[in-house]
C-alpha positions in Angstrom: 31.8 -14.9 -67.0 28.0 -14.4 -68.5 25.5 -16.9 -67.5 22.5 -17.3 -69.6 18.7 -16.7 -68.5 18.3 -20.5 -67.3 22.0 -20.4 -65.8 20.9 -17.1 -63.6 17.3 -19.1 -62.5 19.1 -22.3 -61.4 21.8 -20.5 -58.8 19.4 -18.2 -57.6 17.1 -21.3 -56.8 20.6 -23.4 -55.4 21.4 -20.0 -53.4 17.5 -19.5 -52.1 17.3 -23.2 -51.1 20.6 -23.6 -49.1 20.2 -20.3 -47.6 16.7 -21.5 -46.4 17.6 -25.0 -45.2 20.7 -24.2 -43.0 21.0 -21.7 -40.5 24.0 -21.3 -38.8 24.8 -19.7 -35.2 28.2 -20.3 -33.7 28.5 -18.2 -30.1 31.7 -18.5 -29.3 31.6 -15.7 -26.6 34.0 -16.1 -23.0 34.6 -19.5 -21.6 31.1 -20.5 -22.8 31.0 -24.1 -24.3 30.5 -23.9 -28.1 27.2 -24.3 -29.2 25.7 -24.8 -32.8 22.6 -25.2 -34.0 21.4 -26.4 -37.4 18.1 -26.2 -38.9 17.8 -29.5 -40.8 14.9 -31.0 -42.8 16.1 -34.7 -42.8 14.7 -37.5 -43.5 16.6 -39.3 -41.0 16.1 -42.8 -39.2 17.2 -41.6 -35.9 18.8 -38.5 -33.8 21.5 -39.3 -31.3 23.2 -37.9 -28.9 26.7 -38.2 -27.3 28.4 -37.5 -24.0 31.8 -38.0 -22.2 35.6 -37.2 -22.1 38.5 -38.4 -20.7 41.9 -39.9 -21.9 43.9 -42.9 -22.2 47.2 -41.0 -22.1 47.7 -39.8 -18.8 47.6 -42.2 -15.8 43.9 -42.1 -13.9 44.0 -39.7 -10.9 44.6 -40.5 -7.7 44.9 -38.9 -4.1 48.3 -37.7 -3.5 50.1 -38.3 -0.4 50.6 -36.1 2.5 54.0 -34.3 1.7 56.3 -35.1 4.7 57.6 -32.1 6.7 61.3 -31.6 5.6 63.8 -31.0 8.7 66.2 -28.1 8.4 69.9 -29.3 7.9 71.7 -26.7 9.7 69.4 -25.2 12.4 70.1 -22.8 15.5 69.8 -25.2 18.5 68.5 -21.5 20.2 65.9 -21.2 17.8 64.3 -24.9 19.4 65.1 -26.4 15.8 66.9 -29.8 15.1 70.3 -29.6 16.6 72.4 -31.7 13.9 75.7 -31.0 16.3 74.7 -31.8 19.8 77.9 -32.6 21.2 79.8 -29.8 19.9 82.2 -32.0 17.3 81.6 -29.6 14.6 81.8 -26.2 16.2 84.2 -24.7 13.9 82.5 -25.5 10.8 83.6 -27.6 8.1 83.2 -31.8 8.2 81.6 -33.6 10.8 84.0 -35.9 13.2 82.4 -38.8 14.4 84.2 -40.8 16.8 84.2 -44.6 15.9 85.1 -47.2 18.6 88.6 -49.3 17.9 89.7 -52.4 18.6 88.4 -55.5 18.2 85.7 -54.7 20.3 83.7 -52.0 22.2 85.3 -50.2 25.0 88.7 -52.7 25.0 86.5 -55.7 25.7 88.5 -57.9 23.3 86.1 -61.3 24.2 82.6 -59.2 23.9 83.3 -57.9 20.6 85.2 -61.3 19.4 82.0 -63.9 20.2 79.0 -61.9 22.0 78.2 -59.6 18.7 79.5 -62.5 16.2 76.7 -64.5 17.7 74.0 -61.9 17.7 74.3 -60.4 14.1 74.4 -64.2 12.8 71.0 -64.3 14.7 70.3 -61.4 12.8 71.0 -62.5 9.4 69.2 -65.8 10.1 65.6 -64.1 11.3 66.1 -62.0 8.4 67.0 -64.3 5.7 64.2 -66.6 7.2 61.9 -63.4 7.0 62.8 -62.6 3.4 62.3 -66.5 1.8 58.2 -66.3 3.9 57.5 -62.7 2.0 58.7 -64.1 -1.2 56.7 -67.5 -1.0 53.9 -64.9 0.4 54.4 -62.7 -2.9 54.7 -65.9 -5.1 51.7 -67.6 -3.5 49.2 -64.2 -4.8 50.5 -64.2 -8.2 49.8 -67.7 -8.4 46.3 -67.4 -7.3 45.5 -64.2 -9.4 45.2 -62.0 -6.3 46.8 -58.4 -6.7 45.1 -56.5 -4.0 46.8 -55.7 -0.7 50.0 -55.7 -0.1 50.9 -58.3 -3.1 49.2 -55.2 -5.2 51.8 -53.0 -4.1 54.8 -55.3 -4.3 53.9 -56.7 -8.2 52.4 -54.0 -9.6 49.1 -52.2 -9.0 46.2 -51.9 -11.5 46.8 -47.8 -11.6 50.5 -48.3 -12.2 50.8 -50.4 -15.4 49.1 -49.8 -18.8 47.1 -52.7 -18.9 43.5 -51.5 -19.9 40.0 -52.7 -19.9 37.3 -51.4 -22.4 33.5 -52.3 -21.5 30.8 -51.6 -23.6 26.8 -51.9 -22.6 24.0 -51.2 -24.6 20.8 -51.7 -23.7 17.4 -51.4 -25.9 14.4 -49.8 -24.1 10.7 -50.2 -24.6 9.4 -46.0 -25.9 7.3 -46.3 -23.0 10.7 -44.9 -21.3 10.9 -41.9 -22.9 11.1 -40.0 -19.3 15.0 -41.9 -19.9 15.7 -39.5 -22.9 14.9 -36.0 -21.2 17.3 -37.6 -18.1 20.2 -38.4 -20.5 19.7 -34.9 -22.0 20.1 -33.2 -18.6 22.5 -35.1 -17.6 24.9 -34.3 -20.4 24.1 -30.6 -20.7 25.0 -30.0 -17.0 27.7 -31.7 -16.3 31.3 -30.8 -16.7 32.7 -33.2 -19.2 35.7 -32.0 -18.9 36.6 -33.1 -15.4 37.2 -36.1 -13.5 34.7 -35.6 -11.2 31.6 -34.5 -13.9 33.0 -37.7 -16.1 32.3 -39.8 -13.2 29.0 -38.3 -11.9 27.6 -38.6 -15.9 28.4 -42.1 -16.0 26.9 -43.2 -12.2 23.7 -40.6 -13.9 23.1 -43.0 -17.1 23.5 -46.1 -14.7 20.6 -45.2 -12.7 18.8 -44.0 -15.2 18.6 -47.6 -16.8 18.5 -49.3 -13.5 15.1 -47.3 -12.8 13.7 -48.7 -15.7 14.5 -52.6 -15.8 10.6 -53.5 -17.0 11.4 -51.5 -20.4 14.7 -53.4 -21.0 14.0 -56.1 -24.7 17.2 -56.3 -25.9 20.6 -56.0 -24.8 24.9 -56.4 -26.1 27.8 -56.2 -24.3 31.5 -56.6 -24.0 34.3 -56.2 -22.2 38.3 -56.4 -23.6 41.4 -56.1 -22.0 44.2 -54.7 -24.3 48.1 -54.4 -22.6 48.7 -51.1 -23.7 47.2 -47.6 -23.6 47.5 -47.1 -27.4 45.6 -50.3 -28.2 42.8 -49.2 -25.7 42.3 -46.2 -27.6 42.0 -47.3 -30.8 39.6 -49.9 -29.4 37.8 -47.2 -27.9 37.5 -45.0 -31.0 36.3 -48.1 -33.1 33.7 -48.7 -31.1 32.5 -44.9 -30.6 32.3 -44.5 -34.5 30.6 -47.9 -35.1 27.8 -46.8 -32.5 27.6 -42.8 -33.7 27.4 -44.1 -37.5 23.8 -45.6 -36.6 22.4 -42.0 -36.4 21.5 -39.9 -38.9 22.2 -36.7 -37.2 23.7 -36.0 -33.6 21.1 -33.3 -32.1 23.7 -33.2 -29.0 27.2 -33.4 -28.3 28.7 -32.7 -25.1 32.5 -33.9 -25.0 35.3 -32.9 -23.4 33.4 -29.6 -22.4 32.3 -28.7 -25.8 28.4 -28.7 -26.1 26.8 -28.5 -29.8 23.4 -28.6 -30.3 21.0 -29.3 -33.5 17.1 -28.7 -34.2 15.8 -32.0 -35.9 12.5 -32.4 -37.7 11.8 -35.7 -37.6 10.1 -37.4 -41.0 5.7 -36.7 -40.4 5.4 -40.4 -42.5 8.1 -42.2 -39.3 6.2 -45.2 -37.9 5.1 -45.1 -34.1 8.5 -44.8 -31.8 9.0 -48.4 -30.5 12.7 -48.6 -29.1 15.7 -46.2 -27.4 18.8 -47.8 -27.4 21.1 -46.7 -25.0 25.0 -47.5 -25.0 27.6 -47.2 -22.3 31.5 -47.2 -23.6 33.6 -47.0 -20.3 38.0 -47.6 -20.5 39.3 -48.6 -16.9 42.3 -49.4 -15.4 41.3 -53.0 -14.3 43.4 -55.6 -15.7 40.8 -57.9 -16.6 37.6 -57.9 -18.1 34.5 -56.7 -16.0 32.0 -59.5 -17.1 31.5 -61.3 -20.2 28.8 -62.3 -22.5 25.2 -60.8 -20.9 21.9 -62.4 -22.4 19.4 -62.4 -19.3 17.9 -59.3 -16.8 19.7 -60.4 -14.2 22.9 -60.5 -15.6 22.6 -57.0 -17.3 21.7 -55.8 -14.0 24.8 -57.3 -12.2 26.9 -56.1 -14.8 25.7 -52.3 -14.8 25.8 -52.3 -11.4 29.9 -53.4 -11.1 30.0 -50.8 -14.1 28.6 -48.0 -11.1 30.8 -49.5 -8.8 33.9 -49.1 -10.7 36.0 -46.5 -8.1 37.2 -42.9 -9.2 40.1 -43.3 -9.5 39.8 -46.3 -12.3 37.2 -44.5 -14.4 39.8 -43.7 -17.4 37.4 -42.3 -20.4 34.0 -42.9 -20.9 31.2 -41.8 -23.1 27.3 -41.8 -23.3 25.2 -42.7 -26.9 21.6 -43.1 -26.9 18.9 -42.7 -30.0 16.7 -41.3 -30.3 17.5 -38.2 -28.5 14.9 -35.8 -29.6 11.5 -36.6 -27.7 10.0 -36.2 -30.9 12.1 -38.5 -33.0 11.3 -42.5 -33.3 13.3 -45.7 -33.6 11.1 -48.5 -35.2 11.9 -51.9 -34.5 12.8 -53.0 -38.6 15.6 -50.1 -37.8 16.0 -51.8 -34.4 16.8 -54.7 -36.5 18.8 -53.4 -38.8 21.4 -50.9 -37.4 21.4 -53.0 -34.1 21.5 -56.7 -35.8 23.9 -58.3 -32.6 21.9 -57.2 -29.6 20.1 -60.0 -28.0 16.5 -59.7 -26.4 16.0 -60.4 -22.9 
């Protein structure tokens, strides 16, 4: 196909410009997370960056239990094992003979057998019958009141058994006089392993103290917390609320999920105003069956709240993931964009 003169100017301008403005480096070397980096003049409102892993589809870990020691079947009573013949019935191999009293009672004793055990297993059957009706008004009793830990826990129903699911969200809007917060969140999410219980955990009990270090910065604040009855509905909760919060930012400069860590050069715009704001957002799914605190709209509640969010155990931590913005150092968030990509938060 021929081009004409101005054709041929316009693609070799299209060609220099795109060839200039992106520059692409994928390492994809070993084990090594993935990393990219883009060179990108945008004239964007914010950066942001994102952190976390886990899933809703397998059940959270817990400790396993201490395999019991299985006892041979058969053993050598000259080898000191468990002597399953001891009195020499089955010598010859083949089934077991077991010699069972007869008569009408033990031994010949016609009256023993006749009144002395027909009196002691109806004493039996009373204590237990009377034993059984006090553990089910016991059972009934907790499930009235709403208490499922102890032993009614393990009789109804634990938390880490059913697929009843809590998803919490927090975020919290910070004064840019705690920008120190932004280099902490970055560290935090570049070394940790994502990709494991344990690193999932430790990255969110990280961004909790980070924003419990600095409560004199906290203006504005949202949160919620919903319990859904299945593990498909939790997700889908969970993904709406991820997307909602990563569509405020222009551009993610990091991403650190599930292991996978991409990185992006921003140039943030020369004309931005002064940075005023860094909003922070916690999204955590749990295995609690009810909500973890509801509507927060003073210091001291957000404070209570983040710290039952820290002390949320292990083995409930289900997924979780960390969005703040800015995340460049460089980068701003003024407060008309505070007000109009973050219209529900409520100052504090």
């Amino acid at each position: 196909m021929k081009y004409s003169a101005i054709q041929r100017v316009c693609l070799t301008v299209v060609g220099c410009s795109l060839a200039a403005a992106i520059d692409l480096a994928i390492d994809l070397s070993g084990s090594s997370p993935v990393r990219v980096s883009v060179n990108m003049d945008a004239q964007a409102r914010s950066s942001g960056g994102r952190s976390g892993g886990g899933s809703f589809r397998s059940s959270p870990s817990r400790p396993s239990s201490p395999s019991r020691p299985s006892s041979p079947s058969n053993s050598n009573p000259s080898s000191g094992g468990y002597q399953s013949d001891p009195y020499g019935y089955n010598r010859g191999g083949g089934t077991v003979v077991v010699p069972v009293p007869v008569g009408p009672g033990y031994g010949g004793n016609t009256a023993y057998g006749s009144s002395t055990d027909g009196v002691f297993i109806l004493g039996l059957l009373l204590v237990g019958g009377v034993g059984f009706a006090l553990l089910l008004a016991y059972l009934a009793a907790r499930a009235k009141s709403g208490d499922r830990s102890g032993f009614g826990a393990a009789s109804v129903g634990g938390e880490l058994d059913n697929n009843t699911v809590t998803v919490s969200k927090i975020q919290v809007a910070l004064l840019a006089q705690a920008r120190a917060i932004q280099t902490d969140l970055t560290r935090f999410s570049l070394e940790v392993d994502t990709d494991t219980p344990a690193g999932l955990y430790q990255l969110m009990q990280e961004s909790i103290l980070a924003l419990l270090r600095s409560p004199e910065n906290w203006s504005h604040v949202l949160a919620s917390s919903e319990t859904v009855k299945s593990r498909e509905a939790a997700e889908a909760l969970f993904n709406q609320i991820s997307v909602a919060e990563r569509s405020k930012f222009s551009v993610e400069t990091l991403s650190n999920v599930g292991g996978k860590v991409y990185q992006r050069d921003f140039k943030p715009d020369p004309e931005e105003d002064p940075a005023s704001y860094i909003v922070v957002t916690l999204v955590v799914g749990s295995a609690h069956d009810r909500p973890l605190f509801d509507k927060i709209q003073t210091e001291t509640v957000l404070k209570e709240s983040l710290q039952k969010l820290a002390a949320i155990p292990a083995d409930y931590l289900m997924v979780f993931e960390l969005l703040w913005s800015p995340q460049d150092a460089q980068d701003s968030l003024t407060y008309e964009e505070l007000l109009t990509e973050y219209t529900d938060m409520a100052q504090i």
